[in-house]
C-alpha positions, 0 to 999 in steps of 0.5 A, spaced: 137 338 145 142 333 143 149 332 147 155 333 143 160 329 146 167 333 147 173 331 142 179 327 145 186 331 145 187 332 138 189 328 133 194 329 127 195 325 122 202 325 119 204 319 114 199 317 108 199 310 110 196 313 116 190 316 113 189 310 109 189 306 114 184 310 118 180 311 113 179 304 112 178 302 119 172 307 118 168 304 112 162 304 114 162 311 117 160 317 114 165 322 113 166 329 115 169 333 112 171 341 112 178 344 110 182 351 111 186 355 105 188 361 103 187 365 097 189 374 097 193 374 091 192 368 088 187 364 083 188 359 086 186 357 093 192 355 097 191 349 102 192 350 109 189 344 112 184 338 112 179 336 117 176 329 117 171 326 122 169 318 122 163 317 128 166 319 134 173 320 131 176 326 129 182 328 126 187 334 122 191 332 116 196 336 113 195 338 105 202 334 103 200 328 107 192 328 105 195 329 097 199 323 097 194 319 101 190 314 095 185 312 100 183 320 101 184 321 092 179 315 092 174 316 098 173 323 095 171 320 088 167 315 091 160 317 089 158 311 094 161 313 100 157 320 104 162 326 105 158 331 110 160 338 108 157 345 110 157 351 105 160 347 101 163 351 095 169 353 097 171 346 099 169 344 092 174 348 089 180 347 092 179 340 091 178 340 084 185 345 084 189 342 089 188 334 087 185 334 079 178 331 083 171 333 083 168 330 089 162 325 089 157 323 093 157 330 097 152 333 102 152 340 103 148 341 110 147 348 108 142 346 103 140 340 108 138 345 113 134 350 108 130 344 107 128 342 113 125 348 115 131 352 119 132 358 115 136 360 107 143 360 107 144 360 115 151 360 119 155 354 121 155 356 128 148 359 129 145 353 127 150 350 132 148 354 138 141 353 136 141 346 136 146 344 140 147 349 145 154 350 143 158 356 141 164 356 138 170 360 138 171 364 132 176 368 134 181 364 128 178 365 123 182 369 120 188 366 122 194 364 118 192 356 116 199 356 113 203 356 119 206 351 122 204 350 128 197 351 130 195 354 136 191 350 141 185 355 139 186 354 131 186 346 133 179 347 137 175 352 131 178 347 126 176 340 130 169 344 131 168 345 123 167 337 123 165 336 129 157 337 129 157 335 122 154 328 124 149 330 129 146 336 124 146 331 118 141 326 122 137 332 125 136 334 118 134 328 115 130 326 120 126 332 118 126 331 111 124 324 112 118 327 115 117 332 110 117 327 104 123 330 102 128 324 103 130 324 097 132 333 096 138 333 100 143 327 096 140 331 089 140 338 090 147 337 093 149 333 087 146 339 082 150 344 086 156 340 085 155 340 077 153 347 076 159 349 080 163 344 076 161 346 069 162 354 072 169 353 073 170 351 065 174 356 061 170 355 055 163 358 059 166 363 064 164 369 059 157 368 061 158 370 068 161 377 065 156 382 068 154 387 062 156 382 057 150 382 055 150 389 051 154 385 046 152 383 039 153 375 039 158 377 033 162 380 039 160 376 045 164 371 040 170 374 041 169 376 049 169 368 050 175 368 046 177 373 050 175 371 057 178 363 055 185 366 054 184 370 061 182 364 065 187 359 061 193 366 063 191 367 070 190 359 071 198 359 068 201 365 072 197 363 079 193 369 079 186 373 081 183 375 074 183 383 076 190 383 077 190 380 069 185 384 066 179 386 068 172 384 066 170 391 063 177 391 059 174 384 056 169 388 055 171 393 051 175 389 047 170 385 044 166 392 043 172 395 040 175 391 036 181 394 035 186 392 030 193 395 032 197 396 038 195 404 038 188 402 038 188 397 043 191 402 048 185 408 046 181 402 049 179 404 056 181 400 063 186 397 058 192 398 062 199 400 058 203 394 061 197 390 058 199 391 052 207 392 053 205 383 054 200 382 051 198 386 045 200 381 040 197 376 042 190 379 045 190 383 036 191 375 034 185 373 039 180 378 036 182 378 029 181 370 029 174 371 033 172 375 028 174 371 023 169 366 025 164 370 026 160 367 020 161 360 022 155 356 023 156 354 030 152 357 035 154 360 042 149 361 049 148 368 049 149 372 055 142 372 059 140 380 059 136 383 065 130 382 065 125 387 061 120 391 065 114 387 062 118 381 064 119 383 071 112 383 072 112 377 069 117 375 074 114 377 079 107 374 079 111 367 077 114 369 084 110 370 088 105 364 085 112 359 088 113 363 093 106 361 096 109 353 095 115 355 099 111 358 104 106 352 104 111 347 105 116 352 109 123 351 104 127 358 103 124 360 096 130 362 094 132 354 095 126 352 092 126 358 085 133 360 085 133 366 082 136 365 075 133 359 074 126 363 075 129 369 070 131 363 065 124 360 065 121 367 063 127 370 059 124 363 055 116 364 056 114 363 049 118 356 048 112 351 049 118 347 053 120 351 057 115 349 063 118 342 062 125 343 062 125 347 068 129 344 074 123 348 078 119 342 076 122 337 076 125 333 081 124 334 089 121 341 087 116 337 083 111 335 089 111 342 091 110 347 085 105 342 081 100 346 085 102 352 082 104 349 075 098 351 071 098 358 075 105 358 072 103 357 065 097 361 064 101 367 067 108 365 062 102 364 057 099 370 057 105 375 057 107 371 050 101 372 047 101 379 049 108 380 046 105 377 040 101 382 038 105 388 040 
């Protein structure tokens, strides 16, 4: 059992000359890195507090004072310098908002603890307990980040976040190292990191809006004009995409169609203020959609459910990496996400398809080139199955 050592007395930092120079006197050292926002009725997450670790070194940072820092702006960047997060998605997020950065060089030891063998999507603070023989306060999770000043307990749990971050990322390596995975932590991190960033941009929010896929793709065109409009208005008035307009408005719009401000309020879960505010504009977005319609450009359709002779396609493929996950004791659902897998069948009949997947490539590829022919034959045999229908 590892020993952590106890924090000193609580560190702020209250000036950006003093966080550059705190950084930079921790150069060599890997950053730990965790923060605290707020988000009830916003889109955006609000910024409530950074934390930072630097070797035995720990401190809390104000947002007014960790914004204006450039060394903090650079580091971030800095696709050289490791930054050690948990669970990182949300941290991800507020930086991209908060400062304009899509952090480089991120670990997510989430991840890294999947891999090492301790189990798909585990908390913070049993994986902490479990290895360190530590429990930690909870009991202000949910405090008012906003708040100035903290209590003691909101101190510690916020210390606490980045305090086993170190110590857990030499656990996991150690154990990647050991497995032949060395390698998986840096590259699945940075996967997780791109897909994140891709999934924020506007222009391919529609492709997350369930049931969308019911659409023809001359509609699917205007439900991405319209999901584009919704993410541009809820990013200006700073507020949650419900409380703009609903994902099933969006819908059926785009299904309806409508031509004139008594059509668009007959369309179900269209609000009457919705369209006292916006109706002009949402006619416009429709009609220049449409208008488009006959374009050459093609759009990504919206990935359907699975039939139910792809979902026993579905399931043999999974239970063939499954049987990899197993052998090497990876979560399948680290190993074969499930959208990945759903795309590879979707795309069955594409003799490229096996070769463009992420679940052969990369650090995967050790593990599931056992099962690859496997998973070959079971893909081939349903497209040719459909080819004779």
């Amino acid at each position: 059992m590892v020993t952590i050592p106890e924090p000193a007395p609580t560190r702020w930092i209250h000036q950006p000359e003093e966080l550059d120079a705190w950084l930079s006197e921790g150069a060599g050292e890997l950053l730990a890195l965790d923060t605290e926002f707020e988000r009830v009725s916003t889109f955006y997450p609000i910024p409530g507090l950074v934390q930072l670790g630097l070797g035995e070194s720990f401190c809390l940072v104000d947002p007014s004072v960790a914004e204006q820092s450039q060394g903090f702006r650079q580091l971030l960047a800095d696709p050289e310098r490791p930054k050690l997060l948990y669970a990182m998605s949300e941290d991800l997020e507020l930086f991209r908002h908060w400062l304009g950065i899509a952090p480089a060089g991120v670990l997510d030891l989430q991840i890294g603890a999947a891999l090492a063998g301790a189990g798909f999507s585990v908390g913070y603070a049993r994986l902490v307990e479990t290895l360190f023989d530590h429990s930690l306060d909870k009991s202000a999770t949910r405090s008012d980040w906003l708040a100035r000043p903290l209590t003691t307990a909101q101190e510690r749990y916020a210390l606490d976040d980045v305090r086993f971050l170190k110590p857990l990322y030499h656990w996991v390596v150690e154990r990647l190292q050991a497995r032949g995975l060395a390698e998986a932590l840096a590259e699945e991190s940075t996967r997780f990191a791109d897909d994140l960033s891709l999934q924020v941009e506007p222009e391919h929010y529609y492709l997350k809006i369930r049931g969308g896929w019911r659409l023809n793709p001359a509609r699917q065109r205007i439900l991405r004009a319209l999901a584009v409009w919704r993410e541009e208005e809820c990013r200006r008035r700073d507020r949650p995409r419900n409380r703009v307009l609903s994902d099933n408005a969006l819908i059926n719009i785009a299904e309806r169609c409508p031509s004139s401000a008594g059509a668009l309020s007959a369309v179900e879960d269209v609000p009457p203020v919705v369209v006292r505010r916006y109706g002009d504009l949402l006619l416009n977005i429709v009609a220049q959609a449409q208008a488009q319609a006959s374009a050459p450009e093609d759009i990504e359709s919206i990935a359907a459910p699975l039939t139910r002779d792809e979902q026993g396609t579905y399931k043999q493929v999974k239970r063939l990496l499954t049987r990899a996950a197993e052998k090497n004791d990876v979560p399948v659902e680290l190993l074969a996400p499930r959208r990945r897998l759903e795309a590879l069948v979707h795309a069955r009949s594409d003799e490229q398809a096996l070769a463009r997947s992420i679940l052969f490539m990369g650090w995967r590829q050790a593990l599931t080139e056992p099962v690859k022919d496997q998973v070959r034959a079971v893909l081939d045999g349903e497209a040719r199955d459909k080819s004779q229908v």
